[in-house]
DRENSE-165073 format. One record per residue (C-alpha): residue number from 1; y, z, x. Coordinates in nm, 4 decimals. Each point is the difference from the previous one (the first is absolute). Layout:
// residues N
+-----+----------+----------+----------+
!   k !    north !       up !     east !
+-----+----------+----------+----------+
! NUM !        Y !        Z !        X !
...
+-----+----------+----------+----------+
END
This chain:
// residues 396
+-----+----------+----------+----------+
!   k !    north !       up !     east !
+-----+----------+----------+----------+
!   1 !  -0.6821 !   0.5341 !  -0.0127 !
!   2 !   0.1253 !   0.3511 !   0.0327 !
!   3 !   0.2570 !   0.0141 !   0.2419 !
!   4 !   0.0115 !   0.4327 !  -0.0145 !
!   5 !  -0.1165 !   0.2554 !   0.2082 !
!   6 !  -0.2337 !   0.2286 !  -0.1749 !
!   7 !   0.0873 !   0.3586 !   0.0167 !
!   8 !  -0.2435 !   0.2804 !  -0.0908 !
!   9 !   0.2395 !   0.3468 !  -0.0011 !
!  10 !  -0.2565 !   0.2187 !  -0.1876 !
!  11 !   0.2326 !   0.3260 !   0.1026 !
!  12 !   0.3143 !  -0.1933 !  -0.0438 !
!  13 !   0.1126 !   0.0831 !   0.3077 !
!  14 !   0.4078 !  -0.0527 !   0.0705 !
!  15 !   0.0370 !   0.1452 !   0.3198 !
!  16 !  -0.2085 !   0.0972 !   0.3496 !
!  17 !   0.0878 !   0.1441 !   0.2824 !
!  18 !  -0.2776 !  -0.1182 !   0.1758 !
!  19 !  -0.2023 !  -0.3567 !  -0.0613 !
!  20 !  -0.3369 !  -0.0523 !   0.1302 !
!  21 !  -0.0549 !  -0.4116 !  -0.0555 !
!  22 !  -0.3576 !  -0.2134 !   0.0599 !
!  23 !   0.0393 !  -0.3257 !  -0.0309 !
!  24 !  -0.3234 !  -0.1931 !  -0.1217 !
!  25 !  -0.2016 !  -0.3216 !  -0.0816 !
!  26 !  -0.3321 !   0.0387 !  -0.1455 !
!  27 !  -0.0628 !   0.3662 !   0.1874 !
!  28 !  -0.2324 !   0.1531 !  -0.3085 !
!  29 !  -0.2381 !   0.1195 !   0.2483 !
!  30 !   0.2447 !   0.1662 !   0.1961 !
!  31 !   0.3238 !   0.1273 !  -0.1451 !
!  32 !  -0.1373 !   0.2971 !  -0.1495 !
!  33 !  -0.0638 !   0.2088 !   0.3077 !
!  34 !   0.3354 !  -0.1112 !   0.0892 !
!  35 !   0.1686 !   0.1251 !  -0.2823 !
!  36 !  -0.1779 !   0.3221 !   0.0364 !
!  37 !   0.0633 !   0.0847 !   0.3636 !
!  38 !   0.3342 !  -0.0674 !  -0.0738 !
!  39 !   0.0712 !   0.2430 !  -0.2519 !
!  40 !  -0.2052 !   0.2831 !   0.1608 !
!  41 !   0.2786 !  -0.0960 !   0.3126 !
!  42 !   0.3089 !   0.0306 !  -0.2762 !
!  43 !  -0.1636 !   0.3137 !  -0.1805 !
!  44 !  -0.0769 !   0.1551 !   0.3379 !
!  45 !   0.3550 !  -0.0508 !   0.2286 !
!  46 !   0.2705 !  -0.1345 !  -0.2882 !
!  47 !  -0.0632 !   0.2584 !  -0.3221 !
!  48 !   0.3779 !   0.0710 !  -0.0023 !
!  49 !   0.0790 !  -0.4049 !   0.0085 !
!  50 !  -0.0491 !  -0.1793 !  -0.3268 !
!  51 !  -0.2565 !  -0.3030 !   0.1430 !
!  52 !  -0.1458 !  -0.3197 !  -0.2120 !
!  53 !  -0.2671 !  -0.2084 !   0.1768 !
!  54 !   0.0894 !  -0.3723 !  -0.1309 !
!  55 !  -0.2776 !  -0.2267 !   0.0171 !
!  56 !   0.1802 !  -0.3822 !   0.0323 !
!  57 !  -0.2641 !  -0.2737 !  -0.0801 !
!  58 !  -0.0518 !  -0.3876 !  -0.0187 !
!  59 !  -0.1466 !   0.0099 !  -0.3510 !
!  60 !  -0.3522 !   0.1069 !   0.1818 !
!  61 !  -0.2756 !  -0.1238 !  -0.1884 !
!  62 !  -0.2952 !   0.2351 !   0.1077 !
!  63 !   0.1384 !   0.3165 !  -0.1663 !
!  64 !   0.2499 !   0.1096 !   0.2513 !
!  65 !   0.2427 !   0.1214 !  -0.2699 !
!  66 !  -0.2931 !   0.2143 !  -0.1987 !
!  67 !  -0.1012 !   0.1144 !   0.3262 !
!  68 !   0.3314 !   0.1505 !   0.0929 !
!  69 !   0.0804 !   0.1523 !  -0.3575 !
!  70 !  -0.3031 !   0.1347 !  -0.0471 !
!  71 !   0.0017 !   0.2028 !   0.3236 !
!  72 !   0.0890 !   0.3810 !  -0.0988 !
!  73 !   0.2868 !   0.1088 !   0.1900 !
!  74 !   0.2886 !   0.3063 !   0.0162 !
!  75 !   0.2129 !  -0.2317 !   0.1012 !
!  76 !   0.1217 !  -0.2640 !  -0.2840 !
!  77 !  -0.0333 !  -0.3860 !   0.0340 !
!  78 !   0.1767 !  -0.3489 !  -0.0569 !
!  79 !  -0.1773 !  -0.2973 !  -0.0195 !
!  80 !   0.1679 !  -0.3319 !   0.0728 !
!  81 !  -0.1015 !  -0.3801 !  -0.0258 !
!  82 !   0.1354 !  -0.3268 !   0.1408 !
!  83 !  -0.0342 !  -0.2581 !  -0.3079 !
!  84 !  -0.3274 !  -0.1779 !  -0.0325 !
!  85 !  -0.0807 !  -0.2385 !   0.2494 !
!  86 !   0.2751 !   0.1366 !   0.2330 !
!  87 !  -0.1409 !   0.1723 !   0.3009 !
!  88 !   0.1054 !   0.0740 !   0.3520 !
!  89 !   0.0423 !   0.3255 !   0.1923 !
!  90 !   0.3496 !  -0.0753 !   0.0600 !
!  91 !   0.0659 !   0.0337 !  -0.4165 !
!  92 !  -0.1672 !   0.3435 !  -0.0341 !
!  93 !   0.1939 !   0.1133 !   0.2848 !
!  94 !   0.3240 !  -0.1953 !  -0.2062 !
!  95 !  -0.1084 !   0.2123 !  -0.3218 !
!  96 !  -0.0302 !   0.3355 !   0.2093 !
!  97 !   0.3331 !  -0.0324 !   0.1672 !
!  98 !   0.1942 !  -0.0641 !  -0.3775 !
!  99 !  -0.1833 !   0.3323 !  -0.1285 !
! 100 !   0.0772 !   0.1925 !   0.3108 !
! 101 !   0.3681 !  -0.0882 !  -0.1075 !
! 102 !  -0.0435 !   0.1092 !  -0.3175 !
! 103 !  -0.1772 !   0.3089 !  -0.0003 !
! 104 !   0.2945 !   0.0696 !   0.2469 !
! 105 !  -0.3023 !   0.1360 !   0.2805 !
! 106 !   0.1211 !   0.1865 !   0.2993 !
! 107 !  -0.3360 !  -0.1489 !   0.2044 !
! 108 !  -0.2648 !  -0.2477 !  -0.0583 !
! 109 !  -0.3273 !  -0.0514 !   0.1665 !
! 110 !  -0.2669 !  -0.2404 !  -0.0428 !
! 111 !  -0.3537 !  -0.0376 !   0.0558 !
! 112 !  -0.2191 !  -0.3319 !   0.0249 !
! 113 !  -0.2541 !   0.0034 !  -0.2893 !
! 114 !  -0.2762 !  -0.0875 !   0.2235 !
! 115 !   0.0440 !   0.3101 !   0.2202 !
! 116 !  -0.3532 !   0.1721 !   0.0358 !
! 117 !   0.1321 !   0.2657 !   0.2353 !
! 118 !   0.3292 !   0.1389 !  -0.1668 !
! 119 !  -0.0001 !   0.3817 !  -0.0322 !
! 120 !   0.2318 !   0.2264 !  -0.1737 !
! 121 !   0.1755 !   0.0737 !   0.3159 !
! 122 !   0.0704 !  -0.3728 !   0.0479 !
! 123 !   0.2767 !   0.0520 !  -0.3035 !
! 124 !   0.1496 !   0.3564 !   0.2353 !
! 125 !   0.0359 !  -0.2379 !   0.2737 !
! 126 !   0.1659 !  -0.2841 !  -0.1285 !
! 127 !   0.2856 !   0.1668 !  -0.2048 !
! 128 !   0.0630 !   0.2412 !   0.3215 !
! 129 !   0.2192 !  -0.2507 !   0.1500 !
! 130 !   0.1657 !  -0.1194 !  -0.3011 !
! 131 !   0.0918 !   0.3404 !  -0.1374 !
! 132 !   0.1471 !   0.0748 !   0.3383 !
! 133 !   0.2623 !  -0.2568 !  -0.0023 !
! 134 !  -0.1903 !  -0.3633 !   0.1339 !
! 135 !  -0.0041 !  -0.2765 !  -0.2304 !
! 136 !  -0.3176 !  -0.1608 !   0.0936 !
! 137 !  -0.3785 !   0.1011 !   0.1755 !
! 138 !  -0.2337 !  -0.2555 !   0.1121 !
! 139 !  -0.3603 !   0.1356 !   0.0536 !
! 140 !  -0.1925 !   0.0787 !   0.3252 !
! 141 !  -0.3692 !   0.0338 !  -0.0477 !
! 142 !  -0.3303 !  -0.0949 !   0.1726 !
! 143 !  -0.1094 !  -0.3689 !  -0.1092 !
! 144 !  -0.2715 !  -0.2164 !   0.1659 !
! 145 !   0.1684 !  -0.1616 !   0.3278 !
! 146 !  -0.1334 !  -0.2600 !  -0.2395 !
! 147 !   0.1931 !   0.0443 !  -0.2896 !
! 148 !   0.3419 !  -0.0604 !  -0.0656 !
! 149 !  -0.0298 !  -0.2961 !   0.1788 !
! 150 !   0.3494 !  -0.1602 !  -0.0796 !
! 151 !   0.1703 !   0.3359 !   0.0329 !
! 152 !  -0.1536 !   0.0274 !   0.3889 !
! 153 !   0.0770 !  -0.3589 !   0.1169 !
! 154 !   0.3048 !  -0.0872 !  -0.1634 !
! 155 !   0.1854 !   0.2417 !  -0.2662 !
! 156 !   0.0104 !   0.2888 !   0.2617 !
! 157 !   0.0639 !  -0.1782 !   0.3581 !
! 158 !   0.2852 !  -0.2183 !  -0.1853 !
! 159 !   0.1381 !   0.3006 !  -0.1281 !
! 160 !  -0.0069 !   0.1933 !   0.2952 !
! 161 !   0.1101 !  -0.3171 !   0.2372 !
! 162 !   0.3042 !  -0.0557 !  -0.2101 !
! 163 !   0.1376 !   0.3399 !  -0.1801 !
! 164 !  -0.1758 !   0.2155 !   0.2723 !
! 165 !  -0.1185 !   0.1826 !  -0.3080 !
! 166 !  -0.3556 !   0.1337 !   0.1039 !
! 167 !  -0.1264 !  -0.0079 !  -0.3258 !
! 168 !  -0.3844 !  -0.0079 !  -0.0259 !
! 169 !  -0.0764 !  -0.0586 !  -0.3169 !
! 170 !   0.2873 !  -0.1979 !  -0.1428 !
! 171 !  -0.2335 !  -0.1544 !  -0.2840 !
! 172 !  -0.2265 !   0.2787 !  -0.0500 !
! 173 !   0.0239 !  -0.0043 !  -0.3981 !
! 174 !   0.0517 !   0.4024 !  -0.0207 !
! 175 !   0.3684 !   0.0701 !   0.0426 !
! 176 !   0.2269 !   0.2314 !  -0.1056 !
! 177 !   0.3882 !  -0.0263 !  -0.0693 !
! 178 !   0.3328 !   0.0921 !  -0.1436 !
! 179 !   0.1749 !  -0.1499 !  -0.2962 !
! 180 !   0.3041 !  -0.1135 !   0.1770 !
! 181 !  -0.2203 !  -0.2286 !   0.2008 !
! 182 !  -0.2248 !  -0.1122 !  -0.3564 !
! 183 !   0.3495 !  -0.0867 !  -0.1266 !
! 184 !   0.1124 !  -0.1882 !   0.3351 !
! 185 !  -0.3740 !  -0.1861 !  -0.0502 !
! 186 !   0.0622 !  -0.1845 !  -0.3716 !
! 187 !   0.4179 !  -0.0813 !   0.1721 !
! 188 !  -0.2093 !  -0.2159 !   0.2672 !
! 189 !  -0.0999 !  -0.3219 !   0.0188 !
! 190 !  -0.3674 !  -0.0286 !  -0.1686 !
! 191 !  -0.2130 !  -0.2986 !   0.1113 !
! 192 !  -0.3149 !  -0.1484 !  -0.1782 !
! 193 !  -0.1828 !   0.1525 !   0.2839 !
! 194 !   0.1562 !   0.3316 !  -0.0958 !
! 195 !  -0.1293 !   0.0530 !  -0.3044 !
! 196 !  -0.3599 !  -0.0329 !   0.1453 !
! 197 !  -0.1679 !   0.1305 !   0.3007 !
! 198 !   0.3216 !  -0.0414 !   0.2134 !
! 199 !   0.1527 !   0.3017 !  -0.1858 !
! 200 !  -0.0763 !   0.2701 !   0.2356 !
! 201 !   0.1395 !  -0.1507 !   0.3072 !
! 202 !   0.3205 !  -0.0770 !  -0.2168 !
! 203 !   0.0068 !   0.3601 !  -0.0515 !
! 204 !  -0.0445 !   0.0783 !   0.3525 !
! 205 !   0.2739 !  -0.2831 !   0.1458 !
! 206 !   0.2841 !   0.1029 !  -0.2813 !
! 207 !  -0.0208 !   0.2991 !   0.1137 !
! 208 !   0.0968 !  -0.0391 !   0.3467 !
! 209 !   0.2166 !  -0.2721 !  -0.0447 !
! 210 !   0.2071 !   0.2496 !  -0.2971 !
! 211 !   0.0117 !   0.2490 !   0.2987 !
! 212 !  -0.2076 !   0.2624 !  -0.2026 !
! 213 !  -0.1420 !   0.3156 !   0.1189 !
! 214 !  -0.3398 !  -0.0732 !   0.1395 !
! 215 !  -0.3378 !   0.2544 !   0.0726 !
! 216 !  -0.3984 !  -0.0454 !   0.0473 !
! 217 !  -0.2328 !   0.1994 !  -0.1590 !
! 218 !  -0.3804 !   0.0781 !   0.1140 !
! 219 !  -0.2377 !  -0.0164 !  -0.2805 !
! 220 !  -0.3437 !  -0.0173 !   0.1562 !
! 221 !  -0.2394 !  -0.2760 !  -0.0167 !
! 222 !   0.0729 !  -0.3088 !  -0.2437 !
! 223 !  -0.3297 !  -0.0973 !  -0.1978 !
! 224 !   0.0497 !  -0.2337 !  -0.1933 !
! 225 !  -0.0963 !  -0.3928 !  -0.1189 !
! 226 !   0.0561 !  -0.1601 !   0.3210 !
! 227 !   0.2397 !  -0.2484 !   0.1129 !
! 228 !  -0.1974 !  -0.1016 !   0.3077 !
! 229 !   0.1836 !  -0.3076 !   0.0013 !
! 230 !   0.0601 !  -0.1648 !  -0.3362 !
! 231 !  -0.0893 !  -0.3375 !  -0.0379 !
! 232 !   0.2478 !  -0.0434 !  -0.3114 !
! 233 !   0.3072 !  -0.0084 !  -0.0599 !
! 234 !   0.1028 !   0.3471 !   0.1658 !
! 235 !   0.1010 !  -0.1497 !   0.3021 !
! 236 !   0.1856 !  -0.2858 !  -0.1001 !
! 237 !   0.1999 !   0.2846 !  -0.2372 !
! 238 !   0.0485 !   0.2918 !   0.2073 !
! 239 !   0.1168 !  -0.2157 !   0.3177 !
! 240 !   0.2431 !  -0.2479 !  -0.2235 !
! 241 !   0.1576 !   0.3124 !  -0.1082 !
! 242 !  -0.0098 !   0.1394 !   0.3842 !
! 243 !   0.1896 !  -0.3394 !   0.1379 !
! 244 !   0.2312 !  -0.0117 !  -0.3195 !
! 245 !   0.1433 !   0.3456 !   0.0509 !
! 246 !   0.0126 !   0.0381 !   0.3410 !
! 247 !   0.2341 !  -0.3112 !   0.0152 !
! 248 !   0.1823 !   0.1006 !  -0.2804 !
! 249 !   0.1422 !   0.2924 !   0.2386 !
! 250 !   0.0310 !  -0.1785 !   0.3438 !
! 251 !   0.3197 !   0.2338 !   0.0723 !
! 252 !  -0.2513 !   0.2982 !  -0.0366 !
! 253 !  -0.2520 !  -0.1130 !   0.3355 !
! 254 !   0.2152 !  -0.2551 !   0.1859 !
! 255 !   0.2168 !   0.2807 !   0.1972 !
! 256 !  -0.2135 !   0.2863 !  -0.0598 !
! 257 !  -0.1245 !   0.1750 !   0.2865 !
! 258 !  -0.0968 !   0.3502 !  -0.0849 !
! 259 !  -0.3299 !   0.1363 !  -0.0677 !
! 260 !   0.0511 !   0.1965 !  -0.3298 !
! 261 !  -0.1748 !   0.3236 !  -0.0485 !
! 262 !  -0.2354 !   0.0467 !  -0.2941 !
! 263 !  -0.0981 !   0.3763 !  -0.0985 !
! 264 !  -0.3452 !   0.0732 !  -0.0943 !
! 265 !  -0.1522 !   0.2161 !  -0.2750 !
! 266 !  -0.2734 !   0.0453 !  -0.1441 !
! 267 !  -0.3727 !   0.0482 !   0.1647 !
! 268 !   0.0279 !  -0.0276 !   0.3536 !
! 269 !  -0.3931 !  -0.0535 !   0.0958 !
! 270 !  -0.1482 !  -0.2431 !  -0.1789 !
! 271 !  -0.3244 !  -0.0746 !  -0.1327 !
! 272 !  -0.3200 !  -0.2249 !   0.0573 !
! 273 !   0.1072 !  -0.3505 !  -0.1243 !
! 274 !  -0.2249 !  -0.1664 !  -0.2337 !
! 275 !  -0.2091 !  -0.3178 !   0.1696 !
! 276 !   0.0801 !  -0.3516 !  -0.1186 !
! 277 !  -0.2447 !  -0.3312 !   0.0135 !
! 278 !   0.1281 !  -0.2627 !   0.2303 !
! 279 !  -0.1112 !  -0.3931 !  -0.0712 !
! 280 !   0.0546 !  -0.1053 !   0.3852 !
! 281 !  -0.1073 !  -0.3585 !  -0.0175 !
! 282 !   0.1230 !  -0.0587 !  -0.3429 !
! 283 !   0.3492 !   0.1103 !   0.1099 !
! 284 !  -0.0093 !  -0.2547 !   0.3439 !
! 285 !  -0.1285 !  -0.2746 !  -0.2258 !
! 286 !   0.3158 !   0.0582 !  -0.2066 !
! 287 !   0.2011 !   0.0493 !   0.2982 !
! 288 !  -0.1209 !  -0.3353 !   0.1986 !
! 289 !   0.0223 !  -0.2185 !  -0.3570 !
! 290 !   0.3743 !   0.1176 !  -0.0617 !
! 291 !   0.1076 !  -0.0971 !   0.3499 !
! 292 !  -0.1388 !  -0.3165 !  -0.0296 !
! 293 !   0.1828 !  -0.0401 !  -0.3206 !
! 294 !   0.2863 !   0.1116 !   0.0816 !
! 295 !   0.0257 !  -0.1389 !   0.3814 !
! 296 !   0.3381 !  -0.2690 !  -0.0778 !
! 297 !   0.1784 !   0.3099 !  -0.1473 !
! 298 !  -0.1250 !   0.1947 !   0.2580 !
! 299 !   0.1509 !  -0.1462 !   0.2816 !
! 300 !   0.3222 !  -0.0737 !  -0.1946 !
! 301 !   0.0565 !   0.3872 !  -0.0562 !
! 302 !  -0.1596 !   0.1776 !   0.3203 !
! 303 !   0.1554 !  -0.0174 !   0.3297 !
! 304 !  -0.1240 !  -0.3388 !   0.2099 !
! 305 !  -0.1788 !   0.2992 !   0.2821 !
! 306 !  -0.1134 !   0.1848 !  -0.3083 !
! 307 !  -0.1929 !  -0.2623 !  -0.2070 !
! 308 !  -0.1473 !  -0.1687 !   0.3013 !
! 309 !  -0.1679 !   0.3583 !   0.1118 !
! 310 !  -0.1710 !  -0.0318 !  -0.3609 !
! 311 !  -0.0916 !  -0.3477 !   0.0228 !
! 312 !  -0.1629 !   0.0509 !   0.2937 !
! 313 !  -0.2292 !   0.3141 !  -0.1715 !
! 314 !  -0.0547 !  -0.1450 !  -0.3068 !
! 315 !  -0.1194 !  -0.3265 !   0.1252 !
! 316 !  -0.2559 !   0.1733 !   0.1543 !
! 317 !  -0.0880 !   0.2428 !  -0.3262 !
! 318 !   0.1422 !   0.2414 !   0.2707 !
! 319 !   0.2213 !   0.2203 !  -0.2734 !
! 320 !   0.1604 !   0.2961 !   0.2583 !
! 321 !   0.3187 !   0.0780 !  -0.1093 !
! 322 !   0.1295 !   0.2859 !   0.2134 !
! 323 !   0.2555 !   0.2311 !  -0.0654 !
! 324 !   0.2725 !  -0.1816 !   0.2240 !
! 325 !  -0.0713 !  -0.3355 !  -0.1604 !
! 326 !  -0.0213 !   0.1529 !  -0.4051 !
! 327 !   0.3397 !   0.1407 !   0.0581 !
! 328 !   0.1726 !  -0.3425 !   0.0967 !
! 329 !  -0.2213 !  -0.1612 !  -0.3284 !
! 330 !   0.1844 !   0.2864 !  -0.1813 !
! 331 !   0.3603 !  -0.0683 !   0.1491 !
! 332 !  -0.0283 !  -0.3981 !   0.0043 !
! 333 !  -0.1191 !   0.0249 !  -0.4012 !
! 334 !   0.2565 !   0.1929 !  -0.0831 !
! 335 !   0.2736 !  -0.1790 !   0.1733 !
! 336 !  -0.1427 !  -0.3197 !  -0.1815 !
! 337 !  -0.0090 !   0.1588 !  -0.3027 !
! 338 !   0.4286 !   0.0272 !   0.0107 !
! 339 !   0.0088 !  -0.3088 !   0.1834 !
! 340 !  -0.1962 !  -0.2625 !  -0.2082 !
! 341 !  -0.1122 !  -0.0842 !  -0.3706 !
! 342 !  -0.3524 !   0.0757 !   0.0820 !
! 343 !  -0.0233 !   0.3450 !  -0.1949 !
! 344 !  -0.3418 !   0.0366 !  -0.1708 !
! 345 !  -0.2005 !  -0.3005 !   0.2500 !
! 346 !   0.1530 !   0.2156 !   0.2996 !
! 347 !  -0.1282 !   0.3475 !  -0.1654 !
! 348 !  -0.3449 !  -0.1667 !  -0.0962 !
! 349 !   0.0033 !  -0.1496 !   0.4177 !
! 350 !   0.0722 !   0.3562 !   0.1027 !
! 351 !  -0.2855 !   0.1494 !  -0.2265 !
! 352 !  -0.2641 !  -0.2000 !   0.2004 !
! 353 !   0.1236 !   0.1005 !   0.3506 !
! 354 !   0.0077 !   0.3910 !  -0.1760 !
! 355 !  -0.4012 !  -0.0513 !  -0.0294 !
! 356 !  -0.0044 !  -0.1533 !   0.3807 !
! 357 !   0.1652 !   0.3589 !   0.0757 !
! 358 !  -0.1980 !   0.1688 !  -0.1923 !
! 359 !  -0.2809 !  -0.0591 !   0.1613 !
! 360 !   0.1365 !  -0.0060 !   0.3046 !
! 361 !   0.0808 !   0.3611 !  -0.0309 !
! 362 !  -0.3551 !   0.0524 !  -0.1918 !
! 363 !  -0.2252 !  -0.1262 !   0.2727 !
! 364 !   0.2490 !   0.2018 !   0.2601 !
! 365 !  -0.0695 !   0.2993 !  -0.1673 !
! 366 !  -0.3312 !  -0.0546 !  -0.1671 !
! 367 !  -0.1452 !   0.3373 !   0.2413 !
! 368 !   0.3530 !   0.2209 !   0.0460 !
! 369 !   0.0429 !   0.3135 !  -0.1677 !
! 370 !   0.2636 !   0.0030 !  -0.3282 !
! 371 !   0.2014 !   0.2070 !   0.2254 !
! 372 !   0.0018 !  -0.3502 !   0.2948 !
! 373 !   0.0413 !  -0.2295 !  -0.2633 !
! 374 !   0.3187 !   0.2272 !  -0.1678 !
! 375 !   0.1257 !  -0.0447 !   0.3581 !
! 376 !  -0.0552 !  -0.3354 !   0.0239 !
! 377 !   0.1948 !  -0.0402 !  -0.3535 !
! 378 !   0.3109 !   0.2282 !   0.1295 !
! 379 !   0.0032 !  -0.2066 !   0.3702 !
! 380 !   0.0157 !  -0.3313 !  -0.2089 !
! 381 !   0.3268 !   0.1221 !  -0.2125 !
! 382 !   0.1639 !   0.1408 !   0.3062 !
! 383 !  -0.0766 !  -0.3441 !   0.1721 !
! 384 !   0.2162 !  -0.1971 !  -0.3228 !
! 385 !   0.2786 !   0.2408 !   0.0458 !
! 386 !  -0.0193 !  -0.0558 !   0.4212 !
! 387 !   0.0100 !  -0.3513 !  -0.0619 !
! 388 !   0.2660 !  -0.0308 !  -0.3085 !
! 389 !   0.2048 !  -0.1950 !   0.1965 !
! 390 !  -0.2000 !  -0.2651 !   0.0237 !
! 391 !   0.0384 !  -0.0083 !  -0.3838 !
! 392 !   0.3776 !   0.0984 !   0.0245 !
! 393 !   0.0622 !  -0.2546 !   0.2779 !
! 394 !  -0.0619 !  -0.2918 !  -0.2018 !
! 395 !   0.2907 !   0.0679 !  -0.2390 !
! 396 !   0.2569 !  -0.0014 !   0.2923 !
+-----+----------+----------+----------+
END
């Protein structure tokens, strides 16, 4: 087997200023319009930079590659493949970081290949912060209360309970960053889970733990494929990377106290968010099954008041997981997750308690405006960072 990245340099390009990366897998039908709105946002703001849009694929078999070569564009292109049969987010990203080294770039931004709503001035936006000295810009745009289901109920609160970073979106999949901080990515520690879906909250967590500059940047509304919550293997690889790297830094959340500032650029009102199809029963069915499953480890991992509050519900097919409750499930996993040898069982116990949450917070909100159920999203992080010593606590 091939063990080479395939590299497509049709202008031979040596050197960017700027780097516009989309990582893909089998995005044909998409990547196009991508491609173009991209370089109408280069041609339009960055003329005087010299810019390359690298597409960085897993060997797509539906015509990703032709799709993005083919597209005409001002702005020249790089394609790049992960060897046949090796896929995972977490490589392209690997493969975009090298080149952003090597072109020597002064700022890099990427866009999801899926992205239905990116505009040209999506591309002004997210090299703003970067060309004015931060190192890293997570995304803030209108999704489906819906959507982004792991970033709302765990990725966000934990990261605000802990860091008291207030960081929305810290796996939104459109980011933008500095060079310094791609280089400071391929030094770190990169787990199987890294090189997959758990890639973008890697991203997100080296960067506060490598004290680098941090912003937020409005983009609009987020249409996309939806997330709305994976059944797959998205969890179990975006939250194994979320444990792994927030306990790899203890010295970074144990004593911290202050609530760090985040500046925001970009679009400040944002747009109608696209509407996402919810499989309620399916999702308690899950939910009910994996407790069952996964009572004995259950009660070894959860606090004794904790798991006998769920016992009590799910016995009766009574899933209500409220906010106080979810954030204690949050703090006892994690704790476990240090504490014991339990590592991908615990993650899988925690994924069916997520569903019991989710549809908690589904049925709560099934008739609340976008702008209630935001509220209820931002109430539920500031409740993990009232309560991180509970988590704290246990390590004293």
């Amino acid at each position: 087997m091939n063990n080479k990245n395939k590299i497509i340099n049709p202008s031979k390009i040596k050197r960017a200023d700027l780097i516009v990366g989309i990582p893909s897998y089998n995005e044909a039908d998409n990547i196009a319009n991508v491609v173009k709105q991209v370089d109408r946002g280069l041609v339009k703001n960055f003329s005087k930079y010299k810019a390359v849009i690298i597409n960085v694929d897993n060997n797509s078999s539906d015509g990703t590659k032709e799709a993005f070569l083919n597209v005409k564009t001002k702005t020249p292109k790089i394609y790049i493949s992960t060897p046949p049969g090796v896929v995972g987010k977490g490589n392209n990203f690997y493969n975009l970081f090298n080149q952003v080294l090597k072109l020597n770039a002064q700022a890099v931004a990427v866009v999801d290949a899926d992205i239905k709503s990116v505009t040209p001035n999506w591309v002004k936006w997210l090299f703003e912060p970067i060309l004015k000295g931060y190192d890293y810009a997570t995304p803030v745009y209108s999704r489906c209360e819906y959507d982004g289901s792991i970033t709302n109920h765990i990725c966000h609160p934990l990261i605000y309970g802990l860091f008291g970073y207030n960081i929305r979106q810290p796996i939104g999949g459109d980011f933008s960053f500095s060079p310094r901080l791609a280089e400071y990515w391929l030094g770190r520690k990169w787990y199987k889970t890294t090189r997959k879906y758990g890639i973008d909250i890697f991203m997100t967590m080296n960067a506060i733990s490598g004290g680098f500059k941090i912003a937020q940047v409005g983009l609009g509304a987020k249409i996309h494929k939806p997330s709305a919550p994976k059944l797959g293997p998205m969890f179990y690889q975006v939250v194994d990377t979320l444990f792994k790297n927030i306990l790899a830094d203890k010295n970074k959340w144990l004593n911290a106290k202050e609530e760090i500032k985040i500046p925001f650029f970009g679009k400040k009102k944002l747009d109608q968010a696209q509407t996402v199809h919810i499989d309620y029963k399916g999702m308690k069915a899950t939910s009910i099954f994996g407790f069952q499953s996964s009572e004995d480890l259950l009660e070894d991992l959860l606090s004794a008041e904790v798991f006998e509050e769920l016992k009590r519900k799910y016995s009766k097919g009574n899933v209500v997981i409220n906010n106080r409750l979810w954030c204690k499930i949050v703090y006892d996993t994690l704790y476990a997750y240090d504490t014991t040898d339990f590592d991908s069982d615990l993650v899988g116990a925690l994924r069916a308690l997520y569903f019991g949450r989710f549809i908690s917070f589904f049925k709560k909100t099934l008739d609340q405006s976008p702008e209630a159920c935001e509220d209820r999203i931002i109430k539920q992080a500031e409740l993990f960072r009232g309560n991180k010593d509970y988590f704290v606590g246990k390590y004293k």
